[in-house]
mmCIF file as gemmi writes it, N, C-alpha and C atoms, coordinates in Angstrom:
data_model
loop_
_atom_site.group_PDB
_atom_site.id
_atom_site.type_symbol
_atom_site.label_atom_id
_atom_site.label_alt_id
_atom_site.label_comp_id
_atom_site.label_asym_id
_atom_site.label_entity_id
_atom_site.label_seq_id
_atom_site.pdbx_PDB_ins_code
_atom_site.Cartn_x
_atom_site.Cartn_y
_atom_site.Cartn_z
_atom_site.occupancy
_atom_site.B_iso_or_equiv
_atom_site.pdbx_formal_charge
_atom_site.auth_seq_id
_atom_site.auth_asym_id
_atom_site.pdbx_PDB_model_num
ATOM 1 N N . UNK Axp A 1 ? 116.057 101.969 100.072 1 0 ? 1 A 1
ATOM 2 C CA . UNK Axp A 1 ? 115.783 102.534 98.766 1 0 ? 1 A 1
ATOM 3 C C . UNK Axp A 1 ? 117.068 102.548 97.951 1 0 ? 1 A 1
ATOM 4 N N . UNK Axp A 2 ? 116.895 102.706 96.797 1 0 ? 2 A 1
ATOM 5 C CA . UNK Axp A 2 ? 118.175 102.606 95.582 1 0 ? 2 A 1
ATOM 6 C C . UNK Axp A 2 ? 118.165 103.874 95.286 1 0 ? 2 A 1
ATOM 7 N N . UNK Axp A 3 ? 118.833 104.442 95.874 1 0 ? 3 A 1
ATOM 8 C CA . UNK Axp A 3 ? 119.212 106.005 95.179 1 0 ? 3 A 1
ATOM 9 C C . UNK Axp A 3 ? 120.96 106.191 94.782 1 0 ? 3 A 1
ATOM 10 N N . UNK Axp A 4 ? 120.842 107.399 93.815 1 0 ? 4 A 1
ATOM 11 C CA . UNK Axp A 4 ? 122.354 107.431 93.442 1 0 ? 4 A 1
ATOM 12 C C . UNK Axp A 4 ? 123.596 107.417 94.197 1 0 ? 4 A 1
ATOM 13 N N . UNK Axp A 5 ? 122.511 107.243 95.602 1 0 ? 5 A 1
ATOM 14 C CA . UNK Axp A 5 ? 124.453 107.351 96.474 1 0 ? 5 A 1
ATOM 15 C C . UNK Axp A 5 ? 124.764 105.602 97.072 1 0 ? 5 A 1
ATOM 16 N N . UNK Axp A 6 ? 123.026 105.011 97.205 1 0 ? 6 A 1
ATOM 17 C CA . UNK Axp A 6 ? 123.521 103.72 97.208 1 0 ? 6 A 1
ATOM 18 C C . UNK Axp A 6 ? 124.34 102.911 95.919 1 0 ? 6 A 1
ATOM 19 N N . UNK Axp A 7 ? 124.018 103.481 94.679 1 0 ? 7 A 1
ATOM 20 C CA . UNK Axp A 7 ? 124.363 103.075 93.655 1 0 ? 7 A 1
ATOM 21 C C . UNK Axp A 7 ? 125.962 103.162 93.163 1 0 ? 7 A 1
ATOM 22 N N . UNK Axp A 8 ? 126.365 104.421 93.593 1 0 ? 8 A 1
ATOM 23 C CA . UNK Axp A 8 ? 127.911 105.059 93.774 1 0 ? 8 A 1
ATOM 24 C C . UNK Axp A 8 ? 128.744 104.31 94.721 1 0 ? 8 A 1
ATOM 25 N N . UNK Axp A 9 ? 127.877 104.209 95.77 1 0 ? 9 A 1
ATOM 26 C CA . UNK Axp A 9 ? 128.407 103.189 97.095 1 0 ? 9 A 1
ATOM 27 C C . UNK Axp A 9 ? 128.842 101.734 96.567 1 0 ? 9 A 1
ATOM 28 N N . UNK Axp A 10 ? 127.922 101.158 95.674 1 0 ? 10 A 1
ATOM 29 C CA . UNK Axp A 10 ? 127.84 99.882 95.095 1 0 ? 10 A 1
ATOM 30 C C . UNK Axp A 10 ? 129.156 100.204 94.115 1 0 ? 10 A 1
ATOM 31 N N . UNK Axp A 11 ? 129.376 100.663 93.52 1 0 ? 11 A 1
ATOM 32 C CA . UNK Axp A 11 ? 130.485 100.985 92.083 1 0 ? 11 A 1
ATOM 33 C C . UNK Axp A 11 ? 131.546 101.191 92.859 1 0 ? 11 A 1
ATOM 34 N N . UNK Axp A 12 ? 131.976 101.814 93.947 1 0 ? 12 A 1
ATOM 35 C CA . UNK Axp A 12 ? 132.643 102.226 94.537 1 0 ? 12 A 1
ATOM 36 C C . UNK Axp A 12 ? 133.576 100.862 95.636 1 0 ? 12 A 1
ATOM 37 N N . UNK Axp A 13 ? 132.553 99.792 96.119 1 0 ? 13 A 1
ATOM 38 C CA . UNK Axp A 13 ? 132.269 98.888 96.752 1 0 ? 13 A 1
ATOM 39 C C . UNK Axp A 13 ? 133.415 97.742 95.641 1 0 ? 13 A 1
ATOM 40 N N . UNK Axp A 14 ? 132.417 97.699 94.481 1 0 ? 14 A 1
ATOM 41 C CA . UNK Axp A 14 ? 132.69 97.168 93.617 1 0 ? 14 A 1
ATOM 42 C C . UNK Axp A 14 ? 134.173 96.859 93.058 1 0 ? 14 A 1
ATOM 43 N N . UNK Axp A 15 ? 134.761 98.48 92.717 1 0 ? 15 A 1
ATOM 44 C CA . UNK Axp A 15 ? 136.027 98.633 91.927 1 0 ? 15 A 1
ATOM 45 C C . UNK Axp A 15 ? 136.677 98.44 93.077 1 0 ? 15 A 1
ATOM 46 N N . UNK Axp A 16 ? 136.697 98.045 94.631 1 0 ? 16 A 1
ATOM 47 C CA . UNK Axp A 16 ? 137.324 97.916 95.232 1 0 ? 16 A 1
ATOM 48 C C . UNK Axp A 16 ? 137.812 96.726 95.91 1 0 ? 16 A 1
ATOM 49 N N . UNK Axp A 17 ? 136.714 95.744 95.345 1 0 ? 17 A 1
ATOM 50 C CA . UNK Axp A 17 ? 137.107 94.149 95.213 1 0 ? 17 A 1
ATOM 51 C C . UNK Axp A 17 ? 136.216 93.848 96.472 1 0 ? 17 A 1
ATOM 52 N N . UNK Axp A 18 ? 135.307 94.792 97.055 1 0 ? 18 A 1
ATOM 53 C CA . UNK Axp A 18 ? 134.588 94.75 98.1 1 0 ? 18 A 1
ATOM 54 C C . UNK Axp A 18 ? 133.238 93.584 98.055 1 0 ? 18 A 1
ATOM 55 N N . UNK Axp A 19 ? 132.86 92.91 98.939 1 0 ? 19 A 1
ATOM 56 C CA . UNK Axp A 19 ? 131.448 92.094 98.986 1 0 ? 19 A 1
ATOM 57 C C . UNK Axp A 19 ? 130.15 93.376 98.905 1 0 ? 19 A 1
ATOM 58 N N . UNK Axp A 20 ? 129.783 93.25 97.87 1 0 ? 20 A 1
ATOM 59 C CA . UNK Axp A 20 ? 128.593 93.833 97.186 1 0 ? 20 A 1
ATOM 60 C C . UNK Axp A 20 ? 127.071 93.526 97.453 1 0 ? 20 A 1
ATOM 61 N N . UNK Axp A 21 ? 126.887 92.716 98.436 1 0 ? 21 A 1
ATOM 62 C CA . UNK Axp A 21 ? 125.442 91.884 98.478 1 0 ? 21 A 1
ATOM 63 C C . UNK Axp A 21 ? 124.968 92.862 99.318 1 0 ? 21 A 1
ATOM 64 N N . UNK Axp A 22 ? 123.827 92.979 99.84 1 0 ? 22 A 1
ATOM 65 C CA . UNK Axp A 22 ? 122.659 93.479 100.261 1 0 ? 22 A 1
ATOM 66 C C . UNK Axp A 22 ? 121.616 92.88 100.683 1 0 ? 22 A 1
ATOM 67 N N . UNK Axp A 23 ? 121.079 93.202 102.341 1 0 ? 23 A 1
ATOM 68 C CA . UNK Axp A 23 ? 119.706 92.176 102.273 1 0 ? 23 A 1
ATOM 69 C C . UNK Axp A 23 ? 118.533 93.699 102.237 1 0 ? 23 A 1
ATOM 70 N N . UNK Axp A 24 ? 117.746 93.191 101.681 1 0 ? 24 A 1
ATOM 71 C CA . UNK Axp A 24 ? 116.501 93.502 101.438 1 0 ? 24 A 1
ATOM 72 C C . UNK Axp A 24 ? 115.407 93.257 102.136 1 0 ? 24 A 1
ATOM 73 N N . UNK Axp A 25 ? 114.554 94.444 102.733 1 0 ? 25 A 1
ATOM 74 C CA . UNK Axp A 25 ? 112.799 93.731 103.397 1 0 ? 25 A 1
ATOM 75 C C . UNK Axp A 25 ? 111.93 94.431 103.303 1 0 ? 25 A 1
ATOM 76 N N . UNK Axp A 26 ? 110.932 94.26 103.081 1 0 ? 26 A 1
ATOM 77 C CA . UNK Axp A 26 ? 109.567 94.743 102.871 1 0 ? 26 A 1
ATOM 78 C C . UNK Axp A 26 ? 109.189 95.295 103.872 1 0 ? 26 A 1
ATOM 79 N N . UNK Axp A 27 ? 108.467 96.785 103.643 1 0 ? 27 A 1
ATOM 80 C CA . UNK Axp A 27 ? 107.924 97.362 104.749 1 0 ? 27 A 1
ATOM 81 C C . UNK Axp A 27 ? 106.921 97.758 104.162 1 0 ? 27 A 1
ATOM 82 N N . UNK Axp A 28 ? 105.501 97.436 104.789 1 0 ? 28 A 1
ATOM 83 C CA . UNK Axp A 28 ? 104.321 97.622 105.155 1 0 ? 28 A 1
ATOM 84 C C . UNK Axp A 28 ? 103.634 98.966 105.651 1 0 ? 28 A 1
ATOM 85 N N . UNK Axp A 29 ? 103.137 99.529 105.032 1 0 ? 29 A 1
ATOM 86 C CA . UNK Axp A 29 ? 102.444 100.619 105.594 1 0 ? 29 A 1
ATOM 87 C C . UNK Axp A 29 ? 101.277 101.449 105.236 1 0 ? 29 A 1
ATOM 88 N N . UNK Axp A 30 ? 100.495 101.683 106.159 1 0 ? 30 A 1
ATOM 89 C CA . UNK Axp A 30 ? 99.007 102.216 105.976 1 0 ? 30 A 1
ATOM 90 C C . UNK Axp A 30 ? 98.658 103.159 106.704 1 0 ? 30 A 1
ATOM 91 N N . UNK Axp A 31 ? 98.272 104.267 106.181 1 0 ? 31 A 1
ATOM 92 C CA . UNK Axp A 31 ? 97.494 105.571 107.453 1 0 ? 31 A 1
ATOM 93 C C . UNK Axp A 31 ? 96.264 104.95 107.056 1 0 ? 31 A 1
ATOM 94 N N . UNK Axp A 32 ? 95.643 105.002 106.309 1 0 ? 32 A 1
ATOM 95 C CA . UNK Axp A 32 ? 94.135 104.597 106.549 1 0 ? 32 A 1
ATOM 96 C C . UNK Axp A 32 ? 94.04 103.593 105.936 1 0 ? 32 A 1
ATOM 97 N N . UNK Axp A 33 ? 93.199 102.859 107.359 1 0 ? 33 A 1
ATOM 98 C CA . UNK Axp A 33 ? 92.786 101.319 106.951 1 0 ? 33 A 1
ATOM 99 C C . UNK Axp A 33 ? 91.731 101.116 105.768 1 0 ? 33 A 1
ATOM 100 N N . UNK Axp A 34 ? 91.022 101.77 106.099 1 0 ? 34 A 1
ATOM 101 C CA . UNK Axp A 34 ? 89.6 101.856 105.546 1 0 ? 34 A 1
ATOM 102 C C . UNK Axp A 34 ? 88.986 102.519 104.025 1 0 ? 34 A 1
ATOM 103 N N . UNK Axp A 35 ? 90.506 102.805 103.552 1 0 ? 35 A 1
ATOM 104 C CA . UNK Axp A 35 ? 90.336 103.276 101.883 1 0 ? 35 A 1
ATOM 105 C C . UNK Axp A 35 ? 89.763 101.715 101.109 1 0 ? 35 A 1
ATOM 106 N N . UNK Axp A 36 ? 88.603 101.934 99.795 1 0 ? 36 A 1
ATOM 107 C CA . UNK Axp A 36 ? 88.619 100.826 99.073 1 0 ? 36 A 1
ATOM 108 C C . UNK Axp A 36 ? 90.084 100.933 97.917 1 0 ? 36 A 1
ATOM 109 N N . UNK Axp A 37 ? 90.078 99.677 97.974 1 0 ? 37 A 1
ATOM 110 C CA . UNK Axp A 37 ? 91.652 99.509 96.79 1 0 ? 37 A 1
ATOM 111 C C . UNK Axp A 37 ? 90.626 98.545 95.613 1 0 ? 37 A 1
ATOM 112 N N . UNK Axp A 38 ? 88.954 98.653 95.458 1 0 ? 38 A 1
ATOM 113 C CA . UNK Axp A 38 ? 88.297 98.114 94.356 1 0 ? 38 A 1
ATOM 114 C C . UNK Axp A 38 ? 89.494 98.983 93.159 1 0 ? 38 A 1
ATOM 115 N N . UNK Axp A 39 ? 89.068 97.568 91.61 1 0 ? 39 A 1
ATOM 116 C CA . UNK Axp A 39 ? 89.605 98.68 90.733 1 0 ? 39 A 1
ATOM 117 C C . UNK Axp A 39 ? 89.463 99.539 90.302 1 0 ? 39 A 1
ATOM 118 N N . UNK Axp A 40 ? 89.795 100.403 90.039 1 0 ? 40 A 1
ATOM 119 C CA . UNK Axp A 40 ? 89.294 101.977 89.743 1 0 ? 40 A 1
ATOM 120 C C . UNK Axp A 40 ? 88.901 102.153 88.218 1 0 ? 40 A 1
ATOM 121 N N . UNK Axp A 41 ? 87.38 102.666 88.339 1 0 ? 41 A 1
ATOM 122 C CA . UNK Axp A 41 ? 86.611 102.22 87.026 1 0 ? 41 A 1
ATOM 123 C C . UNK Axp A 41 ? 87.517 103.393 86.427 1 0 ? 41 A 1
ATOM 124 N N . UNK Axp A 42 ? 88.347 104.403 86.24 1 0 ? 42 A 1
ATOM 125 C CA . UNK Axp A 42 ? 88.977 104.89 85.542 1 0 ? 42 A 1
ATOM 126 C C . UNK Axp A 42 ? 89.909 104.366 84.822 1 0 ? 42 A 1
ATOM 127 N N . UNK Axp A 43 ? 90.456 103.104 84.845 1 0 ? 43 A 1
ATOM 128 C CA . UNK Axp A 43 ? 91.409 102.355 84.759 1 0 ? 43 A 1
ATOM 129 C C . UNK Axp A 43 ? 90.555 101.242 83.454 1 0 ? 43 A 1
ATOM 130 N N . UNK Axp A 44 ? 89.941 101.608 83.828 1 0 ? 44 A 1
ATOM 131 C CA . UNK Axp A 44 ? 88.83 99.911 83.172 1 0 ? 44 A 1
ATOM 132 C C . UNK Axp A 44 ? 89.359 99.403 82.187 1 0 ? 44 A 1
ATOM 133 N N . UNK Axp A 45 ? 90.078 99.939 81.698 1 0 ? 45 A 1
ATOM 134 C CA . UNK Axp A 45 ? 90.478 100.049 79.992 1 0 ? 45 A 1
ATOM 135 C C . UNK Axp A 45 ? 91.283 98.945 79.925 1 0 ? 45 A 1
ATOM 136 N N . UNK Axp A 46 ? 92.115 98.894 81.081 1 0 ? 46 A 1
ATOM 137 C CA . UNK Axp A 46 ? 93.88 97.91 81.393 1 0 ? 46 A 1
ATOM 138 C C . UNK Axp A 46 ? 93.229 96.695 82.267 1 0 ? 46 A 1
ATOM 139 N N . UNK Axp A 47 ? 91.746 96.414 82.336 1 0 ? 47 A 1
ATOM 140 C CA . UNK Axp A 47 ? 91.364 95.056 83.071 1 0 ? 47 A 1
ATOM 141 C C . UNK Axp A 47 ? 89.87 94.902 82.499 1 0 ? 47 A 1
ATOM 142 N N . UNK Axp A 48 ? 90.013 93.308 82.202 1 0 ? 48 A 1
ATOM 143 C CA . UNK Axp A 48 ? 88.141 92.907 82.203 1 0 ? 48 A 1
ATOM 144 C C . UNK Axp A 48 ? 87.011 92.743 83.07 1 0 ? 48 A 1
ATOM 145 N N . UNK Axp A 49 ? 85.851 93.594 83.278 1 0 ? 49 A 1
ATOM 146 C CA . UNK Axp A 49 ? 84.814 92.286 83.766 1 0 ? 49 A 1
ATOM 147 C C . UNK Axp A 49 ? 85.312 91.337 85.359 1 0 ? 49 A 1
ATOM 148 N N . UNK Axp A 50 ? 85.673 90.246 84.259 1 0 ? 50 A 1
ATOM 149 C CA . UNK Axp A 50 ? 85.806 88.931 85.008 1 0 ? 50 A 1
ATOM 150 C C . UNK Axp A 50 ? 87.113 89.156 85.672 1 0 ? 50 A 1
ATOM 151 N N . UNK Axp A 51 ? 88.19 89.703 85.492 1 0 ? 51 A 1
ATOM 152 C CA . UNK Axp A 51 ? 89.584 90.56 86.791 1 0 ? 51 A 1
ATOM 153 C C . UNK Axp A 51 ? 88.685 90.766 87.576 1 0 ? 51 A 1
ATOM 154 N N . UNK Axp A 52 ? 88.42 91.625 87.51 1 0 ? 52 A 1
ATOM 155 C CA . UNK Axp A 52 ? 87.812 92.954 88.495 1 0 ? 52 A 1
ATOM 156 C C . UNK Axp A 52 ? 86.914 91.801 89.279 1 0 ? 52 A 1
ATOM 157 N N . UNK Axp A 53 ? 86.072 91.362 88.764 1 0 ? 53 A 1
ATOM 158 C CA . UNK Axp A 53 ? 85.02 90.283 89.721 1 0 ? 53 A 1
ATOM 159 C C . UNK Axp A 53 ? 85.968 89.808 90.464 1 0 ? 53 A 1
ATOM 160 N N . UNK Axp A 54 ? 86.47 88.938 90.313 1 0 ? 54 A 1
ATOM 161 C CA . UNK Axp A 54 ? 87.974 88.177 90.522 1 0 ? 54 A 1
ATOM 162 C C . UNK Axp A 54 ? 88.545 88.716 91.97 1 0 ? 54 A 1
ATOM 163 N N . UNK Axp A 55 ? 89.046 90.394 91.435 1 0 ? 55 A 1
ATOM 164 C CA . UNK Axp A 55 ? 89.596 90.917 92.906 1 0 ? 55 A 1
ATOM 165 C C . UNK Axp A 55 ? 88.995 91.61 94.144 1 0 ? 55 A 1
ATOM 166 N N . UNK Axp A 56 ? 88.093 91.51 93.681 1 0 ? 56 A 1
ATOM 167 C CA . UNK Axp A 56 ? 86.456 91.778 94.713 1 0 ? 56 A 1
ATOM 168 C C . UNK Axp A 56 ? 86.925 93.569 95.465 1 0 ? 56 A 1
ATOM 169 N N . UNK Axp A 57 ? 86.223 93.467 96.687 1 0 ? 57 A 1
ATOM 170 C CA . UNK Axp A 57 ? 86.198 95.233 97.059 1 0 ? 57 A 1
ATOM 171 C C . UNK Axp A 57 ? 86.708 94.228 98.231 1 0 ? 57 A 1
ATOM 172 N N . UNK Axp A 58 ? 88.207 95.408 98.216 1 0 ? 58 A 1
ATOM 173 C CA . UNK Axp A 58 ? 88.894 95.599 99.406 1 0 ? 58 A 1
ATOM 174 C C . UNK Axp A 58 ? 89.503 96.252 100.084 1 0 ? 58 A 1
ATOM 175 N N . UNK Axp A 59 ? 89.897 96.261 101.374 1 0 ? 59 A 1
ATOM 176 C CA . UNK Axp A 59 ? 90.169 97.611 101.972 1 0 ? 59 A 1
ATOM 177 C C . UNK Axp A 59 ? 91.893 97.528 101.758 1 0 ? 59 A 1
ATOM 178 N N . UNK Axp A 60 ? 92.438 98.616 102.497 1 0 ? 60 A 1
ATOM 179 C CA . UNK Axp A 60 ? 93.811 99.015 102.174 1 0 ? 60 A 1
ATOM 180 C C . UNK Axp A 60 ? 94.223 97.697 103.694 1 0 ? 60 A 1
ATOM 181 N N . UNK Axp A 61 ? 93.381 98.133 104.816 1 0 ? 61 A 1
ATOM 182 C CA . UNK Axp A 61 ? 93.45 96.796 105.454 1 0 ? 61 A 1
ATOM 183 C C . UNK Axp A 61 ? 93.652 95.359 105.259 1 0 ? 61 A 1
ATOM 184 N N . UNK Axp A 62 ? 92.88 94.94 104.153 1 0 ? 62 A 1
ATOM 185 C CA . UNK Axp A 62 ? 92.375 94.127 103.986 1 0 ? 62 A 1
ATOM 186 C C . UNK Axp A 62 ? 93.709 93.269 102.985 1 0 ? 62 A 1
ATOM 187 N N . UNK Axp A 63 ? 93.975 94.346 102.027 1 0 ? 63 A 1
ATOM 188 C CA . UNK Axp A 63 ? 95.698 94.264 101.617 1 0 ? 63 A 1
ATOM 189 C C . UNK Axp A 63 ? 96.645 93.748 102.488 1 0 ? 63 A 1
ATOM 190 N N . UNK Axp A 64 ? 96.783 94.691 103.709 1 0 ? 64 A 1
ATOM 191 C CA . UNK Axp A 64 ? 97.781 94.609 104.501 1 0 ? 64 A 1
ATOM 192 C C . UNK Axp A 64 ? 97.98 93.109 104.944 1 0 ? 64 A 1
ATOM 193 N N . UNK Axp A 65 ? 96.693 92.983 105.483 1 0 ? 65 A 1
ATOM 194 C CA . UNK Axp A 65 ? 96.543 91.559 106.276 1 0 ? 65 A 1
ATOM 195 C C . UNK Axp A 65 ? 96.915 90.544 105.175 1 0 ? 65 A 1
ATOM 196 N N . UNK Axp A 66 ? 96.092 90.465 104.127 1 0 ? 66 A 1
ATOM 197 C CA . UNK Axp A 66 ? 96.556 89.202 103.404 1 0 ? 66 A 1
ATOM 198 C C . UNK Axp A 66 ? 98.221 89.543 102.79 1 0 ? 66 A 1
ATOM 199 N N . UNK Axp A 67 ? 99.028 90.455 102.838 1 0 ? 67 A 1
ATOM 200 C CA . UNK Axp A 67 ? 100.431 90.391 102.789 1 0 ? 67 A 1
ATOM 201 C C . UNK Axp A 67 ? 101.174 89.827 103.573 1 0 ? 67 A 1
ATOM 202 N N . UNK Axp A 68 ? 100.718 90.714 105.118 1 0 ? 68 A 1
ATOM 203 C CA . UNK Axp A 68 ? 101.09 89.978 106.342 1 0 ? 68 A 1
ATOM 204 C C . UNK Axp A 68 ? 101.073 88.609 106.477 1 0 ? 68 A 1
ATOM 205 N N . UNK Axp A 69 ? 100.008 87.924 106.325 1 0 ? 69 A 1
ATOM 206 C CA . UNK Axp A 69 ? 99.69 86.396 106.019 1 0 ? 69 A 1
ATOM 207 C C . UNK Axp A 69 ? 100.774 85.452 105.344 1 0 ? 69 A 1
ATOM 208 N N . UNK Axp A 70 ? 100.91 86.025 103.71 1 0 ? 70 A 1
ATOM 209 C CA . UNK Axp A 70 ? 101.612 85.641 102.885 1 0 ? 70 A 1
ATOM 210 C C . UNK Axp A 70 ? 103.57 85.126 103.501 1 0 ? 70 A 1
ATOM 211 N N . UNK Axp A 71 ? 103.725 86.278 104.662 1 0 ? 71 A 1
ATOM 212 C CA . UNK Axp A 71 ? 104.539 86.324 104.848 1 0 ? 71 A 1
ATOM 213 C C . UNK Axp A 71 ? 104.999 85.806 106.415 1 0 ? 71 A 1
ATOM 214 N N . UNK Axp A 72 ? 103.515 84.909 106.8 1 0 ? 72 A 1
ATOM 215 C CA . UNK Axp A 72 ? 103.788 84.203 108.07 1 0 ? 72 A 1
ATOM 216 C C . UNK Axp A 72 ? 103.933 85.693 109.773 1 0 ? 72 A 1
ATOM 217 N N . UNK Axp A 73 ? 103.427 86.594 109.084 1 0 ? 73 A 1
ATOM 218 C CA . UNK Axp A 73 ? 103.571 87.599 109.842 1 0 ? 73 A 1
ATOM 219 C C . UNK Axp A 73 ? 102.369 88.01 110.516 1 0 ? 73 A 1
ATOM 220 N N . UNK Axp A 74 ? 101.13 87.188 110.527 1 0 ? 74 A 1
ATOM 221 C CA . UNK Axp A 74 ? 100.21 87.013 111.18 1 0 ? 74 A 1
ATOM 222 C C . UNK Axp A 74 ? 99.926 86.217 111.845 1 0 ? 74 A 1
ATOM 223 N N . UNK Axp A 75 ? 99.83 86.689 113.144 1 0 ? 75 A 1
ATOM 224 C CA . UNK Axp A 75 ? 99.06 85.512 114.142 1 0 ? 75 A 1
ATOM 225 C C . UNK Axp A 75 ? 97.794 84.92 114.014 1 0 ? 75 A 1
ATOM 226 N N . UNK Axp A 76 ? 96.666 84.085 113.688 1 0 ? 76 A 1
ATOM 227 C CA . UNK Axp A 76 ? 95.472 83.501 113.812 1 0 ? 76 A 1
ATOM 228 C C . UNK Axp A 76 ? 94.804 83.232 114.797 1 0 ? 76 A 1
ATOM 229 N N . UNK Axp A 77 ? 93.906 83.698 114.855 1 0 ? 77 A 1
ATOM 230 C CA . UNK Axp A 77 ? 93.364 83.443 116.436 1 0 ? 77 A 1
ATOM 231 C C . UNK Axp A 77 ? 92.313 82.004 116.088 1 0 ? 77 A 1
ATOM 232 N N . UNK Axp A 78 ? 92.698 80.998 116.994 1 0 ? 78 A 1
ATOM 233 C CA . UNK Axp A 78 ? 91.986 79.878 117.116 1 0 ? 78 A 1
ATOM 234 C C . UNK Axp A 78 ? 90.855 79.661 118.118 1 0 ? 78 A 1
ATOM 235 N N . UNK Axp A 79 ? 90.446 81.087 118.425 1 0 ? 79 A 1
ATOM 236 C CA . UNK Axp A 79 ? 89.222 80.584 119.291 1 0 ? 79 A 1
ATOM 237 C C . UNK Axp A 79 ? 89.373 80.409 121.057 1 0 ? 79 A 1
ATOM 238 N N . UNK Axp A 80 ? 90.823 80.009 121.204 1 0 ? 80 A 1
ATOM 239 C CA . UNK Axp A 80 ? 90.871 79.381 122.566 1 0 ? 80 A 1
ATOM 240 C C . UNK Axp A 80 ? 91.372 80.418 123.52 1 0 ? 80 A 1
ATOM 241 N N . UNK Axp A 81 ? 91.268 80.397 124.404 1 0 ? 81 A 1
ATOM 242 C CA . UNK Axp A 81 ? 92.197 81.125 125.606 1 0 ? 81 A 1
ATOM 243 C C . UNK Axp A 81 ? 93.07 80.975 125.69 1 0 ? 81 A 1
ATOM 244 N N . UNK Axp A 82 ? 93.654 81.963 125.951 1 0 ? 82 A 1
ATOM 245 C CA . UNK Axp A 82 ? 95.819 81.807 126.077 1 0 ? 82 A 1
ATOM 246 C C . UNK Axp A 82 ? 96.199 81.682 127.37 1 0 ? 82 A 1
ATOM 247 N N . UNK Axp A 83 ? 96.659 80.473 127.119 1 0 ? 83 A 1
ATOM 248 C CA . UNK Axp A 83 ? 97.202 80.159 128.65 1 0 ? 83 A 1
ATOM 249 C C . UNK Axp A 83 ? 97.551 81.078 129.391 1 0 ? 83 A 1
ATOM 250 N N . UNK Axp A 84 ? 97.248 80.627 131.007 1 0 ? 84 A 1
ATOM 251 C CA . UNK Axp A 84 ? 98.173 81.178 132.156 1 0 ? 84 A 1
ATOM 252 C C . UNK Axp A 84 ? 98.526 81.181 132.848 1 0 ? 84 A 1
């Protein structure tokens, strides 16, 4: 997270002729799988119709996994038996 002491750290880092870079990673997380993340007709106002069709009803699961995916962080199961 970027809070004021990483930020002080960075300035501090900085005025000191110090290497400033940072790696960064995404963390994933869900207590319940099973919430819908449909869009929320309260919202309707900030999307059309045809969005909303578009992003269909999905679970907080259902998120996760296709992130995971995106990011080669899912295994696929092909059906077969795993060797032994």
């Amino acid at each position: 997270m970027y809070t004021e002491q990483t930020k002080a750290a960075f300035e501090k880092a900085k005025s000191e002729g110090k290497i400033t870079w940072r790696v960064s990673s995404t963390m994933f997380s869900t207590l319940r799988y099973n919430v819908d993340c449909s869009p929320m007709p309260e919202l309707a106002h900030l999307y059309s119709k045809e969005q909303a069709a578009q992003y269909g009803n999905l679970s907080t699961y259902d998120i996760l996994m296709t992130e995971l995916d995106a990011t080669n962080m899912v295994v696929h199961s092909t059906g077969e038996s795993s060797p032994k």
